[in-house]
Every structure is written in structure tokens, then in C-alpha cells.
LUMLUMSE-83598 format. One record per residue: x, y, z of N, C-alpha, C, CB in turn; residue in three letters. Coordinates in steps of 0.1 Angstrom, whole numbers, padded with zeros to 4 digits, always signed. Atoms other than C-alpha are relative to their C-alpha. Glycine has a CB too. Layout:
BEGIN
XYZXYZXYZXYZala;...
// end
This chain:
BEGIN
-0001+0003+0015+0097+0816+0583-0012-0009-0003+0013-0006-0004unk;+0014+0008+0007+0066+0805+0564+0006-0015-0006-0009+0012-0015unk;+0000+0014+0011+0063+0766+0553-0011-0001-0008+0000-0014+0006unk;+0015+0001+0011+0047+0753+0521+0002-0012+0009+0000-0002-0022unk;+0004+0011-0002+0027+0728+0530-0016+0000-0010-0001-0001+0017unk;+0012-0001+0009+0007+0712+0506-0011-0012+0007+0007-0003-0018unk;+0010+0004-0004-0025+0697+0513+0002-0018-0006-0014+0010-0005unk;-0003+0017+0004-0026+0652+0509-0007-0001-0017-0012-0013+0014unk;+0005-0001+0009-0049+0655+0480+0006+0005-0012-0010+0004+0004unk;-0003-0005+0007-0031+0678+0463+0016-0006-0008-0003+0010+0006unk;-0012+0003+0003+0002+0661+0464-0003-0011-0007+0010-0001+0009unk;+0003+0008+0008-0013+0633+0449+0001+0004-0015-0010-0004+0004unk;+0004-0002+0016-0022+0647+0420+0008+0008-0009-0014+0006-0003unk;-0008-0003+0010+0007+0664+0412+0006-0007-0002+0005+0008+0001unk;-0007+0017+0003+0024+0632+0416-0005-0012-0012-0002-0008+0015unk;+0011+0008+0010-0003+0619+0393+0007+0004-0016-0019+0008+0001unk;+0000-0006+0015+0005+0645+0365+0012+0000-0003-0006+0013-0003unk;-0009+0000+0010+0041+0639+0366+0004-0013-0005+0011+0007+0006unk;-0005+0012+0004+0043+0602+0362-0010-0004-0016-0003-0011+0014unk;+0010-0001+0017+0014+0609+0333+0011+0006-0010-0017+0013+0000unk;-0008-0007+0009+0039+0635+0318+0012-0010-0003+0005+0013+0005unk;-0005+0011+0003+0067+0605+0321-0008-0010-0011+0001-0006+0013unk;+0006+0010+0011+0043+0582+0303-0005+0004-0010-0009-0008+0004unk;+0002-0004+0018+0036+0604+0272+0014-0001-0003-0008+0020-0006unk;-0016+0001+0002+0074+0612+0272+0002-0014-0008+0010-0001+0015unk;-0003+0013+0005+0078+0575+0267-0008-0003-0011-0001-0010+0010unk;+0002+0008+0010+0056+0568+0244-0001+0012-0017-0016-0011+0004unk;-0007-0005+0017+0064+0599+0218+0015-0007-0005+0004+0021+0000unk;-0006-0002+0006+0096+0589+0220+0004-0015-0004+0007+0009+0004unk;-0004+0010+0008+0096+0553+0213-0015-0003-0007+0008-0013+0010unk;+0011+0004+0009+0063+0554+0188-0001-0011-0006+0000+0007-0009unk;+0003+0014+0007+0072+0530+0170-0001-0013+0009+0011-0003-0010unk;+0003+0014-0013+0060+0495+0190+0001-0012-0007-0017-0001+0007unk;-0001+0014+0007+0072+0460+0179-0012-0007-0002+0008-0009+0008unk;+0009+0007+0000+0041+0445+0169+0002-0013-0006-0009+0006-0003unk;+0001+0008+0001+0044+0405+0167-0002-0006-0013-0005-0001+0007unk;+0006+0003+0017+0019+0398+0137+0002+0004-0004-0008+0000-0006unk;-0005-0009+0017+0030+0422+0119+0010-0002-0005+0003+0015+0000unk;-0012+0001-0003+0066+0412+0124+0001-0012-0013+0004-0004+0016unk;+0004+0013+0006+0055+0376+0112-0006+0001-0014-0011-0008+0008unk;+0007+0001+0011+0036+0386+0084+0007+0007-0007-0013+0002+0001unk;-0006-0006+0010+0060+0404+0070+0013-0007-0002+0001+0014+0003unk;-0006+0016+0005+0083+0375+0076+0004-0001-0012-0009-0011-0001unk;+0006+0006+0013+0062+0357+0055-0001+0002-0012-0008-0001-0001unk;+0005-0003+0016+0055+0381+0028+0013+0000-0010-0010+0017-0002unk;-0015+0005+0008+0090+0376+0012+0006-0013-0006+0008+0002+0007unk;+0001+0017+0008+0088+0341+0005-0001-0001-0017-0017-0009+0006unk;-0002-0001+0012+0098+0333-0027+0008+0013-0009-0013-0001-0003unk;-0006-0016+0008+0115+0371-0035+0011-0004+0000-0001+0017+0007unk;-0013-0003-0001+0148+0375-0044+0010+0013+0007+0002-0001-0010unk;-0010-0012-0005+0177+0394-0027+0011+0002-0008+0005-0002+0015unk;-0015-0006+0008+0202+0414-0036+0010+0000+0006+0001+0013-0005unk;-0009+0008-0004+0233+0416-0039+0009+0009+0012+0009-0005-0013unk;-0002-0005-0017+0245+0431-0002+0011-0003-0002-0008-0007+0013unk;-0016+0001-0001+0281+0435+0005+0003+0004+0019+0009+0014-0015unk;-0002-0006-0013+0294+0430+0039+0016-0003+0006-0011-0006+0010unk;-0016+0005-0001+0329+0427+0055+0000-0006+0020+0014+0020-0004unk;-0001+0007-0009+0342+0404+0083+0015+0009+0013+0003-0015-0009unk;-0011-0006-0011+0368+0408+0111+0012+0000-0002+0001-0006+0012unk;-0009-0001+0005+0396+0399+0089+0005+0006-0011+0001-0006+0000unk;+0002-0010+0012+0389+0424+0065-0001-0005-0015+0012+0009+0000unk;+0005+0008+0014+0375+0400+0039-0014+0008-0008-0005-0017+0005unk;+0009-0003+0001+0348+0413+0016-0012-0015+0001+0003+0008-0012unk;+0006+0013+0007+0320+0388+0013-0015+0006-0008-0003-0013+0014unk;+0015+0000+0005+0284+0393-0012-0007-0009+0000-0003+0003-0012unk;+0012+0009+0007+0255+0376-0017+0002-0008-0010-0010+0007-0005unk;+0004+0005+0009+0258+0370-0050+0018-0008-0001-0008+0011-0010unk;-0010+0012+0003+0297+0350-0047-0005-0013+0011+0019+0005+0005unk;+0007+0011-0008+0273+0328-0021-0009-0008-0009-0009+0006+0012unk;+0014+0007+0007+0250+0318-0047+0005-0014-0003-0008+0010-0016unk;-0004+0013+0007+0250+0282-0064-0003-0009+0014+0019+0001-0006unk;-0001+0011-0010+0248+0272-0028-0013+0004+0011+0016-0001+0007unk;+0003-0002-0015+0223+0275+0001+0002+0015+0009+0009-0012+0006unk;-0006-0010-0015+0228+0304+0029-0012+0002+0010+0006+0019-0006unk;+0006+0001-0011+0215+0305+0060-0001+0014+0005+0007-0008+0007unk;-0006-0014-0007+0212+0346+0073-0006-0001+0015-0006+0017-0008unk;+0007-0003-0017+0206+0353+0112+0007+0013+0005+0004-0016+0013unk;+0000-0013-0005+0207+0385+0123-0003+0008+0015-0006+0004-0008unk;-0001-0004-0016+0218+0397+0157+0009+0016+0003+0009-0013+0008unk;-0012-0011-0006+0236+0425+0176+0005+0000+0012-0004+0013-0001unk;-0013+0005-0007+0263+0420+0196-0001+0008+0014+0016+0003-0009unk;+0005-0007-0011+0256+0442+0226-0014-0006+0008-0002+0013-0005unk;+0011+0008-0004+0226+0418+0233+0009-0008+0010-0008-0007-0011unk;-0006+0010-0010+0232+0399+0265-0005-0014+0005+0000+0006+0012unk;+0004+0011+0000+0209+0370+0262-0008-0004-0013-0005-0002+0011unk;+0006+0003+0006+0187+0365+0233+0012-0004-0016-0011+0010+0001unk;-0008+0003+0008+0213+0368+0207+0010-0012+0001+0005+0009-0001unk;-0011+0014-0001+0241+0348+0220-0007-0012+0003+0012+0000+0013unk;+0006+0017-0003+0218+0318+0230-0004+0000-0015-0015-0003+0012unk;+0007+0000+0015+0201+0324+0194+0015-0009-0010-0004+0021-0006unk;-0012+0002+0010+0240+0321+0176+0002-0015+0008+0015+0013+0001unk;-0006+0016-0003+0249+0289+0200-0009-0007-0006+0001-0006+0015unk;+0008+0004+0009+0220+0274+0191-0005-0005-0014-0002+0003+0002unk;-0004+0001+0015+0223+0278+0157+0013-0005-0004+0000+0012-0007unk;-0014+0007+0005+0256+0264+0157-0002-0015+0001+0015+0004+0010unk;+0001+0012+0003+0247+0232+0171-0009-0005-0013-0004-0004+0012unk;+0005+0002+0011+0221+0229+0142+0009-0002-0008-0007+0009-0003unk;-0011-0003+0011+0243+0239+0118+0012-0012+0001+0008+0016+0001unk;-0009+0009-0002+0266+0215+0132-0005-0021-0005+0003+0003+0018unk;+0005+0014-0001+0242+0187+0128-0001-0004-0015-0014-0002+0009unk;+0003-0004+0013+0233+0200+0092+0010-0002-0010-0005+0013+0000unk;-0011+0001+0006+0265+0196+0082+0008-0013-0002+0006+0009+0004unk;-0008+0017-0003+0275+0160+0094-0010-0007-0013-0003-0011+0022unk;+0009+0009+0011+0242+0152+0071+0000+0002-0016-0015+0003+0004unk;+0000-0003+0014+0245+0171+0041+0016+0003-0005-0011+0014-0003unk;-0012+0000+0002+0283+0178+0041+0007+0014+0002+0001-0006-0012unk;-0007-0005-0003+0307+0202+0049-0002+0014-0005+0007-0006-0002unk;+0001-0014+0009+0306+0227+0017-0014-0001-0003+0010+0001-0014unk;+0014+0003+0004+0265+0222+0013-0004+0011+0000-0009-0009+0007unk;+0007-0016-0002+0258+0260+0026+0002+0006+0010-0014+0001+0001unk;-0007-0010-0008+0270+0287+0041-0011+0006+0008+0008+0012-0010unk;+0007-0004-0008+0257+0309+0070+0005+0013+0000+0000-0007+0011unk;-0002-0017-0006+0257+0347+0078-0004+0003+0011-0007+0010-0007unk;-0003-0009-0014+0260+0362+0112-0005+0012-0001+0014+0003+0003unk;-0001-0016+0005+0252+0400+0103-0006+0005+0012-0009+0006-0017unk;+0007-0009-0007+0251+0425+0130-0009+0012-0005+0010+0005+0006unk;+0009-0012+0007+0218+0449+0122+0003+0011+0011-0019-0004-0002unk;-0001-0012-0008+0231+0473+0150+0013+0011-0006+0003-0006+0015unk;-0012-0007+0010+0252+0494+0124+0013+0007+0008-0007+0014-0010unk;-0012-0007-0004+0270+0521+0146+0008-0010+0013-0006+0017+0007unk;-0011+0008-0007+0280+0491+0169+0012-0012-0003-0006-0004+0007unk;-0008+0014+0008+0286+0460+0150+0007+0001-0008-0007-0009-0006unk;-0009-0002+0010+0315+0468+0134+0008-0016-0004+0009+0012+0005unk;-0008+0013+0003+0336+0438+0120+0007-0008+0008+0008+0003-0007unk;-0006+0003-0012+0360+0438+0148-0011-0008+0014+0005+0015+0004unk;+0005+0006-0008+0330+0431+0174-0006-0011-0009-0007+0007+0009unk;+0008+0011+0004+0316+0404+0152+0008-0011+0001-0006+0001-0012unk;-0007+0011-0003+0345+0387+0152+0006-0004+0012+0009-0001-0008unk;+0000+0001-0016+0349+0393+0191-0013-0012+0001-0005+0019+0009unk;+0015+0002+0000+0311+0380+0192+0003-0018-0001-0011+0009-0015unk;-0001+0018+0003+0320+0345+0173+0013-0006+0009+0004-0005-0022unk;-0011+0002-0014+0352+0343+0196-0004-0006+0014+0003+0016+0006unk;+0000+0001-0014+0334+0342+0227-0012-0010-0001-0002+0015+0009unk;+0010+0016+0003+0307+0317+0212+0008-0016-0003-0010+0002-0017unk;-0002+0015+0005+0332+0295+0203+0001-0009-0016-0011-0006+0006unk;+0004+0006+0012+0324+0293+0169+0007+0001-0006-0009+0002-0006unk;-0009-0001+0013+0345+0286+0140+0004-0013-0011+0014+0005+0004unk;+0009+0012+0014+0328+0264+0112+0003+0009-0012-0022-0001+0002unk;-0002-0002+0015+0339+0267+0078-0011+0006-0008+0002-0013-0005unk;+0015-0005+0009+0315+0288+0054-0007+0006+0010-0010-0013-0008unk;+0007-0009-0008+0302+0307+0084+0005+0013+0005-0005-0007+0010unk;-0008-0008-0006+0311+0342+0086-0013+0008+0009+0010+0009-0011unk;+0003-0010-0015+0304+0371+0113+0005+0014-0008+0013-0006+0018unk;-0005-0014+0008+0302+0406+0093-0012+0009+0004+0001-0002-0019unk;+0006-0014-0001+0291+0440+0094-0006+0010-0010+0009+0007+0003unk;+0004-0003+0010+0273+0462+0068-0003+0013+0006-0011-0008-0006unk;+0006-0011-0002+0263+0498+0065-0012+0006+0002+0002+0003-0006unk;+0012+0001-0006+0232+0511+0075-0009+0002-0010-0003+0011+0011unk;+0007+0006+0009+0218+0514+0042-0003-0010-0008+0001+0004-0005unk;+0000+0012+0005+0227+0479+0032-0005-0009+0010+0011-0002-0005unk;+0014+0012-0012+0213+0465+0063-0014+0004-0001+0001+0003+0021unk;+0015-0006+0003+0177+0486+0056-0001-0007-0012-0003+0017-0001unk;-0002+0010+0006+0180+0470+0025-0002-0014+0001+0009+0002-0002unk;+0002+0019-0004+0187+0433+0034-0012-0003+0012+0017-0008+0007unk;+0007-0001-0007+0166+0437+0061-0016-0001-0005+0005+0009+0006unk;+0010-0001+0008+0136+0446+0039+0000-0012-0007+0001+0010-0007unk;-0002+0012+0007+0149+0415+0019-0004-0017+0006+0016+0003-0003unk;+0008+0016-0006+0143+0388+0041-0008+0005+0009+0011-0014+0008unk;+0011+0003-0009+0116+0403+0061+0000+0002+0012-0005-0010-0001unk;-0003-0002-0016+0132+0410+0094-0004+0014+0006+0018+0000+0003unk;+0003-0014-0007+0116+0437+0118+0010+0001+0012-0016+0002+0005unk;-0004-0005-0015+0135+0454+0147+0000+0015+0003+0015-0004+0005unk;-0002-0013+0001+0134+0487+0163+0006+0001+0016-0015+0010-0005unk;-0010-0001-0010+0155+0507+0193-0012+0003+0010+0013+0014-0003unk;+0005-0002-0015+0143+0505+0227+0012+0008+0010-0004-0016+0008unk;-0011-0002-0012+0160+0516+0260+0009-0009+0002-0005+0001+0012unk;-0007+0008-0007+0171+0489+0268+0010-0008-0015-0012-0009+0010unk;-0005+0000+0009+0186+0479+0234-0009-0005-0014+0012-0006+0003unk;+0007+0002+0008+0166+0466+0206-0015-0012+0003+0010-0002-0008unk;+0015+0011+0002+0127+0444+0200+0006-0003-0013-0019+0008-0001unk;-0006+0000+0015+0134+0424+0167-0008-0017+0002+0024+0003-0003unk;+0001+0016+0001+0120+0389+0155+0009-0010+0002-0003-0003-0009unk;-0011+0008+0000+0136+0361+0158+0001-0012-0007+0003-0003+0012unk;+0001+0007+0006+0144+0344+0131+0013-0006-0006-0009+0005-0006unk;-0015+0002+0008+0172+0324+0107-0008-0003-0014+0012-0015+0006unk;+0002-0003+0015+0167+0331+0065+0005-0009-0002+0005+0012-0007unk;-0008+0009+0016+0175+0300+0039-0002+0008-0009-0007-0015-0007unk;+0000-0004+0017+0180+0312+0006+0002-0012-0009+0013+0011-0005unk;-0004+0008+0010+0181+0289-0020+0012+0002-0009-0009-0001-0009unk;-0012+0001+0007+0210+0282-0046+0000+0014-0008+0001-0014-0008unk;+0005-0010+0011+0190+0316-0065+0005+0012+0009-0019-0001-0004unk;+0003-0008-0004+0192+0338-0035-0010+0003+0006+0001+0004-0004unk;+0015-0003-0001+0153+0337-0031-0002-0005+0014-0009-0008-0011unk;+0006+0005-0012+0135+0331+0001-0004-0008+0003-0004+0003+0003unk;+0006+0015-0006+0129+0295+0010-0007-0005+0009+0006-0006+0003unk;+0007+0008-0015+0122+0289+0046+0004+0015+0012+0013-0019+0007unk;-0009-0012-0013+0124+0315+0076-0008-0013+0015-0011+0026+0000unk;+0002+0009-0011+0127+0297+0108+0001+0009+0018+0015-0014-0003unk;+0001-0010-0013+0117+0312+0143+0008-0009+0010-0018+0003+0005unk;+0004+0000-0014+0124+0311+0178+0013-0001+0006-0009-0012+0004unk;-0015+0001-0008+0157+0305+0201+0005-0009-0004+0001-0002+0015unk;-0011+0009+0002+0164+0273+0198-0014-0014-0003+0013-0001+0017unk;+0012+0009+0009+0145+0255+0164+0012-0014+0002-0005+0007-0022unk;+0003+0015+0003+0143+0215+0160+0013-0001-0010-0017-0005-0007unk;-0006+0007+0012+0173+0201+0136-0007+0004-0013-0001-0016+0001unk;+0008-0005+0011+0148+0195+0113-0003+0013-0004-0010-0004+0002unk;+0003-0010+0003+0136+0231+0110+0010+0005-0011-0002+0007+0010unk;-0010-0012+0009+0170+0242+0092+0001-0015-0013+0022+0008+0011unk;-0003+0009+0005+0176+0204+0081-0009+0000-0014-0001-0011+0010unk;+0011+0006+0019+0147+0194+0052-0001+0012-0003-0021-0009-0002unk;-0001-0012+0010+0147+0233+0037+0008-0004-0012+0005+0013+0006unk;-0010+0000+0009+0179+0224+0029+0003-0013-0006+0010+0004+0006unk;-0005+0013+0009+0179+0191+0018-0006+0000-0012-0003-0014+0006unk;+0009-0002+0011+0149+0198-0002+0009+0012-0014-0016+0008+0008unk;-0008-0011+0011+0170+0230-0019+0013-0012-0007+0009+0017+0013unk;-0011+0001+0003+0200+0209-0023-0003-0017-0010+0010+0001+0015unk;-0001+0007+0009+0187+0174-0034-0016-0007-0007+0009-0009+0007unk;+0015+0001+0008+0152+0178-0045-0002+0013-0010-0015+0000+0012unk;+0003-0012+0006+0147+0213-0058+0012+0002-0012-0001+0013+0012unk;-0011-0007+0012+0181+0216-0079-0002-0006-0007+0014+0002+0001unk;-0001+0010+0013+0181+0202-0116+0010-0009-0001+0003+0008-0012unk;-0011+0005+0001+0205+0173-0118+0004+0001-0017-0001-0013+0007unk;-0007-0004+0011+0228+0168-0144-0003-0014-0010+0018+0004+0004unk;+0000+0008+0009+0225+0133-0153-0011-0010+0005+0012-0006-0002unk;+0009+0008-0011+0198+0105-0147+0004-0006+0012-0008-0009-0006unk;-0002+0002-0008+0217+0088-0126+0001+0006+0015+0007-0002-0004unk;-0001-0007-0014+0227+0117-0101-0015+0005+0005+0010+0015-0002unk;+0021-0003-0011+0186+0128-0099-0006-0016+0004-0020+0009-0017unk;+0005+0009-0005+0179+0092-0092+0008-0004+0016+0000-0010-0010unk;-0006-0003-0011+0208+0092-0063-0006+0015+0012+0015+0003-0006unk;+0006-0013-0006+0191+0128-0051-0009-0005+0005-0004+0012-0009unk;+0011+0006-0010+0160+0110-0045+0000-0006+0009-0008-0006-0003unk;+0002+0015-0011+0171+0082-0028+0008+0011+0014+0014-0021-0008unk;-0006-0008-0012+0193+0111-0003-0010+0006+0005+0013+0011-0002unk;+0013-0008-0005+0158+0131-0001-0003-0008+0012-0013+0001-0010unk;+0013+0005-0010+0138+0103+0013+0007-0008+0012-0012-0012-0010unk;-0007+0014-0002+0163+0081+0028+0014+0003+0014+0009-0006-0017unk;-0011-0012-0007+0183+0111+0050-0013+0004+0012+0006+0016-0014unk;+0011-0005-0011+0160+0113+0082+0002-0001+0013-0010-0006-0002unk;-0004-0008-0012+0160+0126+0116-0001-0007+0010-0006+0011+0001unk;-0005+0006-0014+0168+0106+0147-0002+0005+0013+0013-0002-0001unk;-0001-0013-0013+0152+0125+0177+0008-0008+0013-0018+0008+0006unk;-0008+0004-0013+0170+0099+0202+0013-0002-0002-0005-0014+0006unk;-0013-0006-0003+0201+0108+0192+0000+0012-0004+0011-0006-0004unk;-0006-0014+0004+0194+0143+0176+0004-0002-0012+0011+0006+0009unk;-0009-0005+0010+0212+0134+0148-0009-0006-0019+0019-0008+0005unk;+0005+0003+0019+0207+0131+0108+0004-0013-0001+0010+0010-0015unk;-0007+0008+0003+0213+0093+0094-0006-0004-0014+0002-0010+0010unk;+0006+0004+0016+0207+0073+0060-0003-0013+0008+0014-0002-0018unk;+0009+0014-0006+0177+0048+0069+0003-0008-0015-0021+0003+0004unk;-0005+0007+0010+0188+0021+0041-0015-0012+0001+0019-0006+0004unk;+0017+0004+0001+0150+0006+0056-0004+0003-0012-0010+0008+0010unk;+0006-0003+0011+0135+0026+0032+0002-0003-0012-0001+0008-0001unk;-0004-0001+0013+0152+0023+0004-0001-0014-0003+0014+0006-0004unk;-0001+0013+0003+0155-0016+0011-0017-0001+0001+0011-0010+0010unk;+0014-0003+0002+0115-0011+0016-0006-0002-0008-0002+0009+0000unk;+0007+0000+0013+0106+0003-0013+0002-0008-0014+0000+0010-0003unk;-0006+0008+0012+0126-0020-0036-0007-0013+0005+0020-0001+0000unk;+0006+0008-0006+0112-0047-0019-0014-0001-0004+0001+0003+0011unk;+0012+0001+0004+0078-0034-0026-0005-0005-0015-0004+0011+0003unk;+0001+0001+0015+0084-0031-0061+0001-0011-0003+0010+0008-0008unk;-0006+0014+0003+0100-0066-0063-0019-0008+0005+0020-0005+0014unk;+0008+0009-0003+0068-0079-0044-0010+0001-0015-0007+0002+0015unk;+0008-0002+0011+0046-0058-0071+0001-0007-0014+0001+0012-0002unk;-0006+0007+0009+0065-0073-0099-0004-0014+0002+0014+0002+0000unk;+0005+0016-0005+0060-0111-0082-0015+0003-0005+0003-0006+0019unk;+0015-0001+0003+0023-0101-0082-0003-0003-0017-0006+0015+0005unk;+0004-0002+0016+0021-0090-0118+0001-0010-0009+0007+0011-0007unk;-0001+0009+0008+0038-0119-0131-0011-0011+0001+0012-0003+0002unk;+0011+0009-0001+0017-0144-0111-0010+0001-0007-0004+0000+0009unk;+0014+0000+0003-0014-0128-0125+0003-0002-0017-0009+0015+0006unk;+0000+0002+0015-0003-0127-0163+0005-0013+0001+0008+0010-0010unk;-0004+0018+0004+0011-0166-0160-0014-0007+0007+0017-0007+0011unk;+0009+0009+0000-0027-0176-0145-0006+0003-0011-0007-0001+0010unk;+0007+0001+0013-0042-0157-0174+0001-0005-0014-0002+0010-0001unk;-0004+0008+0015-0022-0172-0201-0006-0013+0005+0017-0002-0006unk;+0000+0016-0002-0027-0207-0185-0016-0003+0001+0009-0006+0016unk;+0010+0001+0000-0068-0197-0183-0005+0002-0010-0004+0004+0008unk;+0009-0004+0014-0071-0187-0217+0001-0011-0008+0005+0014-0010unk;-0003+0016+0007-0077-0220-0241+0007+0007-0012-0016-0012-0005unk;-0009-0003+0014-0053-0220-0274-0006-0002-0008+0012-0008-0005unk;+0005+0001+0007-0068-0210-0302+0003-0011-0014+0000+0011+0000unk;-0005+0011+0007-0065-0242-0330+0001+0008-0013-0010-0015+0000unk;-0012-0007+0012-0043-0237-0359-0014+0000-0012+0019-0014-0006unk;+0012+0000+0016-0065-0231-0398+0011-0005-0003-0008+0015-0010unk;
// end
């Protein structure tokens, strides 16, 4: 019985042309390629837009929108739950923030969204599996699901790119403020941002950017702006009462000055004699 036998040269190169035919395979069929800058820059280019009003439901079969969040702050971060490390470190992470954000500015100050963008998986049920197994369960922070046209949608809305790989998704990594409007305030990158990063958006949204009502409360707003500042040796938010005693202080010295100088100029100017 006859053997094939193929020549060294030759087996090479068929071995050549099938790992080439592998590598077009792969790249018709994941075309699209996460690109970075582009990711970022499209971010960015949402700043300032408004979103709409998106409707999504939780694990207890609550509705929640956009627009019964408004009046306040919201935080969106967007994950999917089938992720085995970027996500869940992303959500802890964001909790301690949020945890810190909340001892400083207060309890009901602004809400947070969770939203799985993996539609046919993240259903309601795993989202509230998801915050389960993080641990999490902070007031004003839900864990919901949306449809796939209202995630393309919101997605478009704050600027988030991701697309499907093998291995499960490429996606930025970011967490959305909205302002009290909805609009796009701050987008904050990376695994695991600074306090600060989520902290002054929102202080600025909550006690600089909003109209107060009376002079009193916008003169209280300022003094929480400047006077509300970040502690990196313990991590945490406090009220420096320095400053405020500071700048009163300054004023008080400026005042001493001013008087001094108008009580040597009266006492250098001679009195004009009576007619």
C-alpha cells in the first residue's frame, strides 16, 4: 500500500495557509476593533448633552426612569455580569467611593445605576444576583436591566463604547454623573478612581452649580463647597472649619487695615476753619 508522504517544505506551507485562513476568519468576524481614542473621545463628546428618559427594571420587579431620578445627581456605570474580573472589581470599587461620597454629602444627595449592557444576559434577576455577591446594598443604588434598544440608546447617551469578543466583551471603563438636569457632567475612568474623582463633580452639582433658594442657603452652599475637602491619610471627606476660620480672619485683618488707614488720613488732613 502506497504512503502520502509529503515533502518538509511543503507541509510547512500548508500549515502556513491554514493558520492565515484562521487569521482572516478572525478578523471578518470580529471587524469591529475596540479602539481606545476613539472610545475616549466619544466619551467626551457628550459632555454637556442631555439624556433621555430610559426605563429600566430591577430584581424586584420595580420600574425605575431617568427622568423620576432627576432633581438629584446620578451616577450610571455600566457592566455585565458574566464578566469575571473587570466588572466586579469596577462595582466594589465604586461602592467604596460611593460609600465615602455619601458620609460627605449625605445619604439622599444621589443616586447610582448599575445597568447590565449585556441585554440577552443581564436580566434583572442576575443583576440582583450580581449586587448579592458584591455585597452591596446602599440606599438609592439600584442593579437593573434594559432592552436592547434602550441600552443602544443610553449608551449613545453617555458615550459608552463596547463590542462582543470571544471571550466576552472590550468596553471602556467608565462611571457617568448627570446633573440634577440629566445632562452630562463628569465621566470618570478606570478601575479603581480617587474619592475625589466622583466626590467634587458632585459637590460642585449639588452645592455650587444648583440655584439656591434663599441668600442665606447660597451663602451656606459656599461655605460646604470650599470647606468640604479630601483627607488622603484617612481617605475620607471632612469640614476643614481652617478655612472658613481663615478667611474670616482675613477679612477681619482687611477690615483692621482699612480702618487704620482712614483714621491716619483723617488725623493727617488739617481742619478746615469755620467762615
Amino acid at each position: 500500500m502506497d504512503r502520502l508522504v509529503l515533502h518538509p517544505f511543503r507541509s510547512l506551507f500548508i500549515l502556513g495557509m491554514f493558520f492565515a485562513g484562521l487569521a482572516s476568519a478572525a478578523l471578518d468576524e470580529g471587524s469591529t476593533v475596540y479602539d481606545e481614542k476613539e472610545a475616549l473621545a466619544k466619551s467626551q463628546a457628550v459632555l454637556g448633552q442631555e439624556t433621555g428618559n430610559h426605563t429600566f427594571h430591577d430584581g424586584n420587579g420595580r420600574q425605575v426612569t431617568l427622568d423620576a431620578l432627576r432633581g438629584k445627581p446620578v451616577v450610571i456605570s455600566l457592566i455585565y455580569t458574566s464578566c469575571y474580573h473587570i466588572c466586579p472589581t469596577v462595582t466594589t470599587n465604586l461602592a467604596k467611593v460611593v460609600t465615602i461620597a455619601r458620609d460627605a454629602l449625605g445619604d439622599d444627595s444621589f443616586s447610582v445605576l448599575s445597568i447590565g449592557f449585556d441585554t440577552p444576559v443581564d436580566t434583572p434577576d442576575r443583576m440582583r444576583v450580581f449586587a448579592a455577591q458584591r455585597n452591596i446594598d446602599i440606599d438609592n443604588w439600584y442593579f437593573v436591566s434594559a432592552d436592547a434598544e434602550s441600552m443602544e440608546s443610553l449608551a449613545n447617551d453617555v458615550g459608552f463604547s463596547y463590542f462582543k469578543t470571544p471571550k466576552g466583551f472590550d468596553h471602556i471603563i467608565q462611571a457617568t454623573v448627570l446633573d440634577s438636569e440629566g445632562k452630562v457632567y463628569r465621566q470618570i475612568y478606570g478601575m479603581a478612581p480617587e474619592p475625589p474623582a466622583l466626590v467634587e463633580p458632585l459637590k460642585e452639582i449639588l452645592w455650587g452649580k444648583q440655584v439656591a433658594t434663599t441668600p442665606i442657603e447660597s451663602m451656606l452652599n459656599n461655605i460646604r463647597l470650599f470647606c468640604t475637602v479630601y483627607d488622603p491619610t484617612t481617605g475620607m471627606y471632612r469640614f476643614d472649619y481652617s478655612i472658613f476660620i481663615g478667611a474670616f480672619m482675613g477679612l477681619l485683618a482687611l477690615g483692621g487695615t482699612a480702618w487704620f488707614i482712614v483714621r491716619a488720613w483723617r488725623k493727617s488732613t488739617p481742619a478746615r476753619p469755620l467762615t
